[in-house]
Legacy VTK file of the C-alpha trace (Angstrom):
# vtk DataFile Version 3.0
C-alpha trace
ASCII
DATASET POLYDATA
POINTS 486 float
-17.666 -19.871 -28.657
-15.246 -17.908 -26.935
-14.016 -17.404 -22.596
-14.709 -14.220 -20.673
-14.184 -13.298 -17.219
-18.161 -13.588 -17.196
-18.821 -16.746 -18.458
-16.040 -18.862 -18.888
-15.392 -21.446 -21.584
-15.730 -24.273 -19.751
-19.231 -23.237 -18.456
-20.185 -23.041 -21.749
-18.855 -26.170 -22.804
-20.560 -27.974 -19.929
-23.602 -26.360 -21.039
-23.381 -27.373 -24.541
-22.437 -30.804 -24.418
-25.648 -31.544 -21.551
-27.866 -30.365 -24.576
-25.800 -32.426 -27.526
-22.939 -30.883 -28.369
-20.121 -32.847 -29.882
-18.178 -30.997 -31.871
-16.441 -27.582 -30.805
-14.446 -24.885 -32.418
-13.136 -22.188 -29.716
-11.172 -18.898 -29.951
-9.967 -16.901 -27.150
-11.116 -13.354 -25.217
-10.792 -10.870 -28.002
-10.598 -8.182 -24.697
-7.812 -10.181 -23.671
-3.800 -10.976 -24.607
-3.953 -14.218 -23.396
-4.216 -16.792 -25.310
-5.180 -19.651 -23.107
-8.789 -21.043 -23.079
-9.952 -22.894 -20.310
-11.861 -26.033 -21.593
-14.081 -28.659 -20.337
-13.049 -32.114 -20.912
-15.961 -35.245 -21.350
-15.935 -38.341 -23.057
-19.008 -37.331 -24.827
-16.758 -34.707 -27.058
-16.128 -35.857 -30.256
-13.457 -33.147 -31.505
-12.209 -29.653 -30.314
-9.819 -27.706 -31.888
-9.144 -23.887 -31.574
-8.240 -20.494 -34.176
-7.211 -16.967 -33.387
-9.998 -14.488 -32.075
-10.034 -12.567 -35.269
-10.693 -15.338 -37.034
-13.057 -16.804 -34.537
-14.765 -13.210 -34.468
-15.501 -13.127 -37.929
-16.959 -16.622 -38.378
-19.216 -15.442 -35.448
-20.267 -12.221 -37.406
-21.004 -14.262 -40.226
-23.219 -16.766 -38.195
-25.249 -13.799 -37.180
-26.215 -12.224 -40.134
-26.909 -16.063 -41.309
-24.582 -16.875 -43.466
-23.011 -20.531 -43.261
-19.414 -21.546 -41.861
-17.915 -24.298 -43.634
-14.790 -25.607 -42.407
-12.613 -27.685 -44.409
-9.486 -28.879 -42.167
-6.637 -31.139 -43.136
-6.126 -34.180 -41.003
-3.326 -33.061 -38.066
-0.811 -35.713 -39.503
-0.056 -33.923 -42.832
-1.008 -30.800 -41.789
1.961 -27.689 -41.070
3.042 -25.711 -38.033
2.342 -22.053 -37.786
3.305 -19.801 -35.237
0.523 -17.076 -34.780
1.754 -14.099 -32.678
0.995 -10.284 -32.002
2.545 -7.442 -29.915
1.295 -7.601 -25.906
0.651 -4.061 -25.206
-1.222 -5.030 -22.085
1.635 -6.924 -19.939
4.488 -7.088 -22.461
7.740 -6.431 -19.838
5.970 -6.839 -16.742
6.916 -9.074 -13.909
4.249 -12.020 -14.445
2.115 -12.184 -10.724
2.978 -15.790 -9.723
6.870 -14.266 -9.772
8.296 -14.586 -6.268
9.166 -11.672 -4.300
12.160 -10.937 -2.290
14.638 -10.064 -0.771
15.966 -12.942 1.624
14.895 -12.919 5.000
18.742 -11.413 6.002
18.320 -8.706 3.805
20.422 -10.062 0.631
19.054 -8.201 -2.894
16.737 -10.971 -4.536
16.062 -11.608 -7.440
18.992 -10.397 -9.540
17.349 -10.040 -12.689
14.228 -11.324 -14.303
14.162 -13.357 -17.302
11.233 -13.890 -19.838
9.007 -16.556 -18.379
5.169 -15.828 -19.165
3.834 -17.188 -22.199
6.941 -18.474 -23.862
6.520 -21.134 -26.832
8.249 -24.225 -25.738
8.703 -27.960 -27.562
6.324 -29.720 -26.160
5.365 -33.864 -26.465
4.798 -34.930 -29.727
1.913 -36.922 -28.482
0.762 -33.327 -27.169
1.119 -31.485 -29.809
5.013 -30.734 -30.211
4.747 -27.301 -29.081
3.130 -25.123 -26.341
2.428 -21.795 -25.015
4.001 -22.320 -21.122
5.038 -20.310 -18.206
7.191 -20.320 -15.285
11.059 -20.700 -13.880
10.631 -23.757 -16.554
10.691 -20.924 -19.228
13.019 -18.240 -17.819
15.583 -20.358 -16.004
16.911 -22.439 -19.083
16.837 -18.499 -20.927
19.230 -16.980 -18.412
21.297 -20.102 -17.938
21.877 -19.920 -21.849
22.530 -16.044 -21.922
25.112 -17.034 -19.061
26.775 -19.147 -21.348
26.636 -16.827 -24.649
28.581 -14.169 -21.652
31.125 -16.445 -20.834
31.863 -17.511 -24.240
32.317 -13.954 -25.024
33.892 -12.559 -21.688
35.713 -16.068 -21.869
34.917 -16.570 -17.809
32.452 -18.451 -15.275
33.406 -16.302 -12.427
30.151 -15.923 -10.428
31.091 -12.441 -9.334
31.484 -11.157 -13.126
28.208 -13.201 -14.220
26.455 -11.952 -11.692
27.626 -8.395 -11.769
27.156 -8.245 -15.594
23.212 -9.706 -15.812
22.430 -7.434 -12.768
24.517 -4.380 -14.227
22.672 -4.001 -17.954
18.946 -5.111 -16.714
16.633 -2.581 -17.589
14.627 -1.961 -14.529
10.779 -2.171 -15.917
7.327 -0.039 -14.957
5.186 -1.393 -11.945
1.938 -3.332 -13.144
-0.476 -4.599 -10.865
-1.922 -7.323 -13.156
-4.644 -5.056 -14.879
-2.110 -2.159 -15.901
1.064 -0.661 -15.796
1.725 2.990 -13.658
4.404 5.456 -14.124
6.645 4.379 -11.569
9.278 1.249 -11.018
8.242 -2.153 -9.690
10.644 -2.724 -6.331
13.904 -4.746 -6.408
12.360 -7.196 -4.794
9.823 -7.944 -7.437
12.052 -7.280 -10.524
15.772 -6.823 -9.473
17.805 -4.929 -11.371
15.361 -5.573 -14.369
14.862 -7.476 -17.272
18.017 -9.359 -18.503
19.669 -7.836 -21.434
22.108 -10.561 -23.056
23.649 -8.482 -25.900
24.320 -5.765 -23.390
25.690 -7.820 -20.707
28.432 -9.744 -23.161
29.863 -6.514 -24.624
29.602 -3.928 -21.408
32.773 -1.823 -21.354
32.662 -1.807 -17.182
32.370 -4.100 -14.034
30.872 -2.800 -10.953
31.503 -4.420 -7.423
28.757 -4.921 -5.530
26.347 -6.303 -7.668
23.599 -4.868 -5.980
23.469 -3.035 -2.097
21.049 -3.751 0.550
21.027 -0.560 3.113
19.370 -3.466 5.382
17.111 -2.375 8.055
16.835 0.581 10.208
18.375 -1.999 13.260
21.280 -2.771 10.833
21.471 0.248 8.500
24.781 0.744 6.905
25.619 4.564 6.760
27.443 4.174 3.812
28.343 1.391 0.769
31.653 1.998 -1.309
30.786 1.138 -5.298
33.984 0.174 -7.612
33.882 0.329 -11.274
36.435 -0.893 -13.147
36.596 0.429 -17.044
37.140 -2.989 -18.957
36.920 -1.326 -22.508
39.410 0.134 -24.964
38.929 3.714 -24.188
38.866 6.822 -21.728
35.219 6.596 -20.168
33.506 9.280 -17.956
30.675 8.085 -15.859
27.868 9.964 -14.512
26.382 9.140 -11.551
22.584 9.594 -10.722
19.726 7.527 -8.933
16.068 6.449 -9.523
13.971 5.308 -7.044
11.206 2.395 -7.308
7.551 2.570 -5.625
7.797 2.085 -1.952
5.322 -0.784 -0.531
4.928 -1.985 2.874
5.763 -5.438 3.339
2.901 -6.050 6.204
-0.628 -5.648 5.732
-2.480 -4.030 7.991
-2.828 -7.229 10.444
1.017 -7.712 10.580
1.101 -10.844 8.120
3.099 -10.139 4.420
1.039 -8.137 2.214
-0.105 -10.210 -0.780
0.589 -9.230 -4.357
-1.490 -7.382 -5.309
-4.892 -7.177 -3.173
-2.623 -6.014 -0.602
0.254 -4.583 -0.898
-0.146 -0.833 -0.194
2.502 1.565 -2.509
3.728 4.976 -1.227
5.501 7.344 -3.394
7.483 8.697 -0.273
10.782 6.879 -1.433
14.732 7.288 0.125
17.036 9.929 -1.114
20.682 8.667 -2.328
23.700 11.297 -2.208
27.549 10.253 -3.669
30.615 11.568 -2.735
31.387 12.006 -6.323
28.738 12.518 -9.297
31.333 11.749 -12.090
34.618 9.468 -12.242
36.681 9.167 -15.375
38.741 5.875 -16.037
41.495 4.979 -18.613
41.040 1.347 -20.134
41.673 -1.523 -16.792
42.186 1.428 -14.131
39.009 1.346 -11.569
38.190 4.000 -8.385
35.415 3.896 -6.264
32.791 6.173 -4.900
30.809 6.279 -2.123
26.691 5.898 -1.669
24.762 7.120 1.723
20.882 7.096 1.486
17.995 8.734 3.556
15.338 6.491 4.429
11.497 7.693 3.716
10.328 10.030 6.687
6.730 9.391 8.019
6.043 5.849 7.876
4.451 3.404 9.513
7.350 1.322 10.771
5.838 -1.428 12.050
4.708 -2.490 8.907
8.440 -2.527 7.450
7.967 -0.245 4.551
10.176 -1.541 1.869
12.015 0.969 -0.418
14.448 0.705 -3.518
15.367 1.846 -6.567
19.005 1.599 -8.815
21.914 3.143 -8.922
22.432 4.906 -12.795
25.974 5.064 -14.301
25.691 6.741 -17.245
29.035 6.736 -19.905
30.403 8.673 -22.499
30.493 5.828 -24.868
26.453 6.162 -24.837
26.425 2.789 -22.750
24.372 2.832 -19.142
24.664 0.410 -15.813
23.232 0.340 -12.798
22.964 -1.012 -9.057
20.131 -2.038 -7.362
19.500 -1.089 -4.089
16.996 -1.867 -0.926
16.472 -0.863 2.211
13.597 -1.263 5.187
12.417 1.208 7.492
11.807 -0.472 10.643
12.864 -3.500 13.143
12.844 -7.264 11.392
14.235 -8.424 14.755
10.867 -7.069 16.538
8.663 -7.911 14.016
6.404 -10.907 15.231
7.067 -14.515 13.018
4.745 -16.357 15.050
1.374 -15.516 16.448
-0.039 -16.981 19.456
-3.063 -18.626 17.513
-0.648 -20.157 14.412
0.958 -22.769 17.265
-0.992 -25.960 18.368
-1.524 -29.675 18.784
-3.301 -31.371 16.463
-4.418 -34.813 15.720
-2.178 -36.472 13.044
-5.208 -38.333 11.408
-6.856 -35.428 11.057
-8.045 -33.610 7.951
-9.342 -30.196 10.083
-6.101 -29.460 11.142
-8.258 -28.511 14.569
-6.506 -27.781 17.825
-7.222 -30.823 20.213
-9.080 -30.601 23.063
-6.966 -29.535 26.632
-5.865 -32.973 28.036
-6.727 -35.000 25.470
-5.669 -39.091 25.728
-3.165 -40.483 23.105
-2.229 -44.351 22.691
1.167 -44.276 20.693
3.067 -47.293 19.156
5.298 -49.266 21.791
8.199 -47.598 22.161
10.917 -47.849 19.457
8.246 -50.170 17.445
6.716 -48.928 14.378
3.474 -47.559 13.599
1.667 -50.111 12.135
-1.357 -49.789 14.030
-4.156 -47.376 13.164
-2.922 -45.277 16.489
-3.077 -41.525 16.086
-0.277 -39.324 17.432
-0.126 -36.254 18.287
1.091 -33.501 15.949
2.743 -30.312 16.538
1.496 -27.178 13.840
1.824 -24.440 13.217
2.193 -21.275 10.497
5.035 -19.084 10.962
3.278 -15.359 10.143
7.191 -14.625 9.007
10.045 -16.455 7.932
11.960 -17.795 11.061
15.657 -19.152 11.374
14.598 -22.070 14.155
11.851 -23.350 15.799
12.217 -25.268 19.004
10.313 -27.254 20.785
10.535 -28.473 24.144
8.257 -30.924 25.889
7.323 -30.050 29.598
6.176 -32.576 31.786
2.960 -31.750 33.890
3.260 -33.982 36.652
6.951 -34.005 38.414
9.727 -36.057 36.611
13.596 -37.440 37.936
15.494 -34.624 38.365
18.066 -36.574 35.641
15.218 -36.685 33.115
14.913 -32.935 32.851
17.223 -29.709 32.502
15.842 -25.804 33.245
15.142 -23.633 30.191
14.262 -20.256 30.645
11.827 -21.189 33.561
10.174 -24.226 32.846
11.724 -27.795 32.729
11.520 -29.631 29.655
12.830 -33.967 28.917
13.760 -32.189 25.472
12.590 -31.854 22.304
10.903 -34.484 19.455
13.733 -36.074 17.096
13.920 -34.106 14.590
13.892 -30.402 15.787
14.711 -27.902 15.980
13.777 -27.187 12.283
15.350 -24.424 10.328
14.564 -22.032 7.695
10.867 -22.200 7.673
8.856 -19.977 4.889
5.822 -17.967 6.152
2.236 -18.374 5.794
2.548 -22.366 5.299
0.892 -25.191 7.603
4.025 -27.140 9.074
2.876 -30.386 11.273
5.245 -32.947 12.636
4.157 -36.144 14.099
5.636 -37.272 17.231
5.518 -40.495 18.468
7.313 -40.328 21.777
10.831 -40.345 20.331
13.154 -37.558 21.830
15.982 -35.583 20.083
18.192 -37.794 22.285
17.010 -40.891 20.949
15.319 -41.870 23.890
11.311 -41.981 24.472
9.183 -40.074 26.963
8.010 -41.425 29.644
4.072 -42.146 29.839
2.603 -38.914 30.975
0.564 -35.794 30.835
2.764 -33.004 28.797
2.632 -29.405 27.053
4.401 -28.188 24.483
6.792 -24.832 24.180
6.964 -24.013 20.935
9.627 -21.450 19.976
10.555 -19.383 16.662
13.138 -17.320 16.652
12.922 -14.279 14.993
14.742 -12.875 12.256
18.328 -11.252 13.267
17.609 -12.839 16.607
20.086 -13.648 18.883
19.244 -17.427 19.737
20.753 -17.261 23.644
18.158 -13.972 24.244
14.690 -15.430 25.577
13.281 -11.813 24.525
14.616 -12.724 20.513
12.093 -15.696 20.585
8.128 -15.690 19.653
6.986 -18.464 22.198
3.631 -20.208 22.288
2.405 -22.965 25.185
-0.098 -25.991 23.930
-2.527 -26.958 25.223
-2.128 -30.095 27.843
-2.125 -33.944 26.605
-0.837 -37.238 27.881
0.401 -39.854 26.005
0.702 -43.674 26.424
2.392 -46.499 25.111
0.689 -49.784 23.864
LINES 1 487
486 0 1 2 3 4 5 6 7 8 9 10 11 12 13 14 15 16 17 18 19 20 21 22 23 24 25 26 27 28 29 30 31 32 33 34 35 36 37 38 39 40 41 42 43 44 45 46 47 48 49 50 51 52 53 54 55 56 57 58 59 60 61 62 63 64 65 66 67 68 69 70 71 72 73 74 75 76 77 78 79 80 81 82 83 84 85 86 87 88 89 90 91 92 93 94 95 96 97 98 99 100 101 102 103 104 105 106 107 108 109 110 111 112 113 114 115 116 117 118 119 120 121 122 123 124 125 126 127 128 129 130 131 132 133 134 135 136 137 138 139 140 141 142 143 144 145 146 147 148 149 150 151 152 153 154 155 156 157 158 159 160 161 162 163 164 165 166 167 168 169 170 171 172 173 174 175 176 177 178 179 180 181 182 183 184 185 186 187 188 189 190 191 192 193 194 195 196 197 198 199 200 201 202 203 204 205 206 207 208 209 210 211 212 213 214 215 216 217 218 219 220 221 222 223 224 225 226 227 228 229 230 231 232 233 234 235 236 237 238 239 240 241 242 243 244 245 246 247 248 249 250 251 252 253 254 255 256 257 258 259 260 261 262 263 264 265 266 267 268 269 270 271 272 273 274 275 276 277 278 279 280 281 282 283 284 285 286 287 288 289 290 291 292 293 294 295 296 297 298 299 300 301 302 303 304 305 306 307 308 309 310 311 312 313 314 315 316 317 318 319 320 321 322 323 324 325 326 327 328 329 330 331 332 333 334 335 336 337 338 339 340 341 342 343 344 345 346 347 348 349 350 351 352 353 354 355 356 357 358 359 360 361 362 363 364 365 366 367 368 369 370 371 372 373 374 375 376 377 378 379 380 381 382 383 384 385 386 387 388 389 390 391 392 393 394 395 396 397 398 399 400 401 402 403 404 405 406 407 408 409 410 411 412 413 414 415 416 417 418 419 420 421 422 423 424 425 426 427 428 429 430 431 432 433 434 435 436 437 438 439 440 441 442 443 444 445 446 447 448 449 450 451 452 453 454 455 456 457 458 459 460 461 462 463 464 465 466 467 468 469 470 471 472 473 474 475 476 477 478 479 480 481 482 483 484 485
């Protein structure tokens, strides 16, 4: 038997073993280049093992015009390894669709290069097997961190800058593909980089560029112009030509302001920035370097509240039939008035609880005595919430409903507050993920609260925000609650 997107494997497993099936020989998708399975596991399985899809197609043909399938197997123990492989025409060179996107919330180029890191034979346990088919950073990180040694045995140097400049320089930027196919434009620099690493040609390039990549940042920070040096590190005269491709532009909201998700929803527009130079050619003796200049024209016509995200590389072109490039990025639009955290994505919740359900207004907690520990069954109250963007801080300052010593509180931006829980603020907090602190009382100070009825400011500042400007902060209010001691 054998998967499809129909009726997977492990239905028919299931299926199989309710009506008596022990014994099970499985082959993968012939429609498909992976060669995973997804099995069903019961103690009522007596053996399972696995063959190619051709081979599993023609036992199948023969079972169907009756003919009978003997299979003689040796015992695992004695038995030989064979590796079994064919060319992937269907996602061969594309960025695999768990890969995380960038760039960095300030605008830095990320990632620099990809590495090969779907489907990748691996040892494995010899308990498991020995060997396996695996993906992930698991796979592509130890790659790249052994091409970066092969480059500094040959360049005979660690420096990061060099590394960095050479992996990024000789990637070779690859075609978009949306997990079903690929289309005849680039995948963005901040899905792919400056492309898929290239060892060989990043140990013997004849030239060094500085940066390793330029971010044009957004349209609040937009740098007019980025000065490029390259520095001829070979044995000869070299003239470089200087040119540009762009990538597919994507905007990096959806519709409803949250980060588009790859690849249900991230919308692509060919509408991409033009790049001019103040110089299309420089020619360099071996060690001299010069420089050249790099303006670009952001997209016209976009919608710029949902950040539209555009890219492409830089293409240096020599006479010694070598080429390098530069990634660049840039966003059209405000990341300092873009919104990191809605109204609705800030509450109080009960720490117990599994619903993660906004409590009641004024509801009664009973926390440990104070500067005891919890070990009584008391549930506290717990501040959540889901940043809709990545935020540099989040504050949060209790306000007292019911007056309080004036030495007990200080004024912030209209309201009086005792302070914040220990523990915040928090920085550096990823989008789209439930956050929820407990808080038993304890202040940032040290101190506890006093028994009382209290709200809740929650604050996240946004990104490039200034964090003495109110107007830079996203703020949301709980709901009321009063807490008491044991």
């Amino acid at each position: 038997m054998y998967s499809t997107k129909h009726c997977p494997l492990s239905h028919q497993m299931r299926s199989a073993v309710a009506k008596g099936g022990r014994y099970f020989m499985v082959y993968p998708d012939p429609a498909s280049v992976n060669a995973k399975v997804d099995t069903y596991f019961d103690d009522r399985i007596l053996a399972f093992g696995m063959v190619h899809s051709d081979i599993g197609v023609h036992w199948t043909e023969a079972v169907t015009h009756g003919k009978k399938v003997t299979l003689m197997m040796p015992s695992s123990n004695s038995s030989d390894y064979h590796l079994i492989s064919r060319p992937n025409n269907a996602t061969g060179g594309a960025v695999s669709l768990f890969s995380t996107w960038g760039p960095t919330w300030d605008m830095e180029v990320k990632p620099q290069v990809g590495g090969p890191g779907g489907d990748i034979i691996s040892t494995y346990p010899m308990a498991l097997g020995g060997y396996s088919i695996l993906s992930g950073t698991s796979m592509s990180t130890p790659m790249v961190a052994g091409i970066i040694a092969l480059i500094a045995e040959a360049r005979g140097t660690l420096d990061r800058k060099i590394i960095n400049s050479l992996l990024s320089s000789t990637a070779k930027p690859q075609l978009f593909h949306d997990g079903r196919r690929f289309y005849d434009y680039y995948a963005p620099v901040a899905q792919q980089g400056g492309g898929l690493v290239q060892a060989y040609d990043a140990a013997f390039a004849t030239a060094i560029l500085e940066p390793s990549a330029i971010s044009f940042n957004d349209t609040d920070n937009f740098l007019s112009s980025v000065k490029v040096s390259i520095r001829n590190i070979g044995h000869k005269a070299i003239t470089y030509t200087i040119s540009y491709i762009p990538a597919i532009t994507v905007y990096a909201l959806n519709e409803s302001a949250s980060i588009a998700q790859f690849p249900n929803e991230l919308t692509r527009i060919r509408a991409t920035a033009s790049i001019a130079f103040n110089q299309d050619s420089i020619t360099l003796n071996p060690s001299d370097s010069s420089s050249f200049e790099v303006r670009a024209s952001p997209p016209l016509g976009l919608d710029t509240k949902r950040l539209p995200y555009w890219s492409g590389w830089i293409i240096i072109n020599s006479t010694d039939d070598t080429s390098i490039s530069i990634s660049y990025q840039g966003i059209t639009g405000s990341l300092r008035n873009a919104t990191v955290l809605r109204p609705e994505n800030a509450w109080i919740a009960r720490a117990n609880g599994t619903s993660r359900a906004e409590i009641q207004a004024n509801e009664f907690f009973v926390l440990p005595a104070s500067g005891g520990k919890n070990n009584t069954p008391a549930v506290l109250p717990s501040i959540a919430m889901k940043p809709t963007l990545g935020t540099p801080l989040v504050s949060a300052y209790i306000v007292p409903m019911v007056s309080q010593p004036k030495n007990l509180t200080v004024e912030h931006w209209g309201f009086k507050t005792i302070g914040q829980p220990f523990g915040f603020p928090k920085k550096y907090l990823s989008p789209g993920l439930y956050n929820n602190w407990q808080w038993g009382g304890r202040l940032d100070t040290g101190e506890y609260a006093p028994a009382g009825k209290y709200k809740i400011v929650i604050c996240a500042l946004r990104i490039f925000g200034n964090a003495t400007k109110q107007t830079d902060w996203d703020v949301k209010e709980t709901l009321p609650f009063s807490i008491h001691y044991q």
